[in-house]
N, C-alpha and C positions, 0 to 999 in steps of 0.2 A: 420777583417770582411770587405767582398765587399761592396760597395754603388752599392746601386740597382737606374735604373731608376726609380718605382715605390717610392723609400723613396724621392722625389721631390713633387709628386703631391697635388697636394691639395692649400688651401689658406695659405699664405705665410706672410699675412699682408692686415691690413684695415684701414683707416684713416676718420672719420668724414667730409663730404663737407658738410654739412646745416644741417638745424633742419630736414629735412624728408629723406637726399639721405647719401649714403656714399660709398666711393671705397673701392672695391676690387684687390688686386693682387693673382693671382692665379697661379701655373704652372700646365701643362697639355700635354696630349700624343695623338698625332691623327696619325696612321700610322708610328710609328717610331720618329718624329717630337717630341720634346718640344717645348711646345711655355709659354710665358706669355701673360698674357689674365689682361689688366684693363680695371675690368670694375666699370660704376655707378650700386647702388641699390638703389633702392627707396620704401620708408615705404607704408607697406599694410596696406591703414585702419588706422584704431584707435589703434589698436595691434602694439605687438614687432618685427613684422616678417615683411623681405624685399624679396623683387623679382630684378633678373636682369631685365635691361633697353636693349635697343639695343645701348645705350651709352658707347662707349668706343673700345679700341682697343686690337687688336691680335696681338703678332708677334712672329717671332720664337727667340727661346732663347735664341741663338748664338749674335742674332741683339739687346740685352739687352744692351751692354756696348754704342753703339750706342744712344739708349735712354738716357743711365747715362748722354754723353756727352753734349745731347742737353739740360736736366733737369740741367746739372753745370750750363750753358752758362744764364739757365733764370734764375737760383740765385743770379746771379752778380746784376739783376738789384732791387733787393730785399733793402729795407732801416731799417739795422739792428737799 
């Protein structure tokens, strides 16, 4: 069975930052282009439901392992 561009998109992963926001990873298709999209949400209200922020970044997909390397680089300084 082929992998379609299409079986990529969507939410990929989300991880809790505070009691009210929390990230999103997403991939996504704008003119041919994959990009991953993190961004923050932030809690609507009193309710269970979040809205994107204009917090956070784009980039294209290819430029991922780029990201991986600078996210190893800030682990080093982590105190297990």
């Amino acid at each position: 069975m082929a992998v379609q561009m299409s079986d990529f998109y969507g939410l990929i992963g989300a991880f809790e930052k505070n009691s009210s926001e929390h990230v999103r990873a997403t991939i996504s298709e704008y003119r041919g282009v994959l990009y991953l999209d993190l961004r923050i949400f932030s809690k609507i209200g009193s309710h269970d439901g979040y809205a994107p922020t204009n917090k956070g970044i784009r980039i294209k997909l290819d430029q991922a392992p780029k990201l991986r390397k600078l996210i190893c680089k800030a682990e080093s300084f982590i105190a297990f």
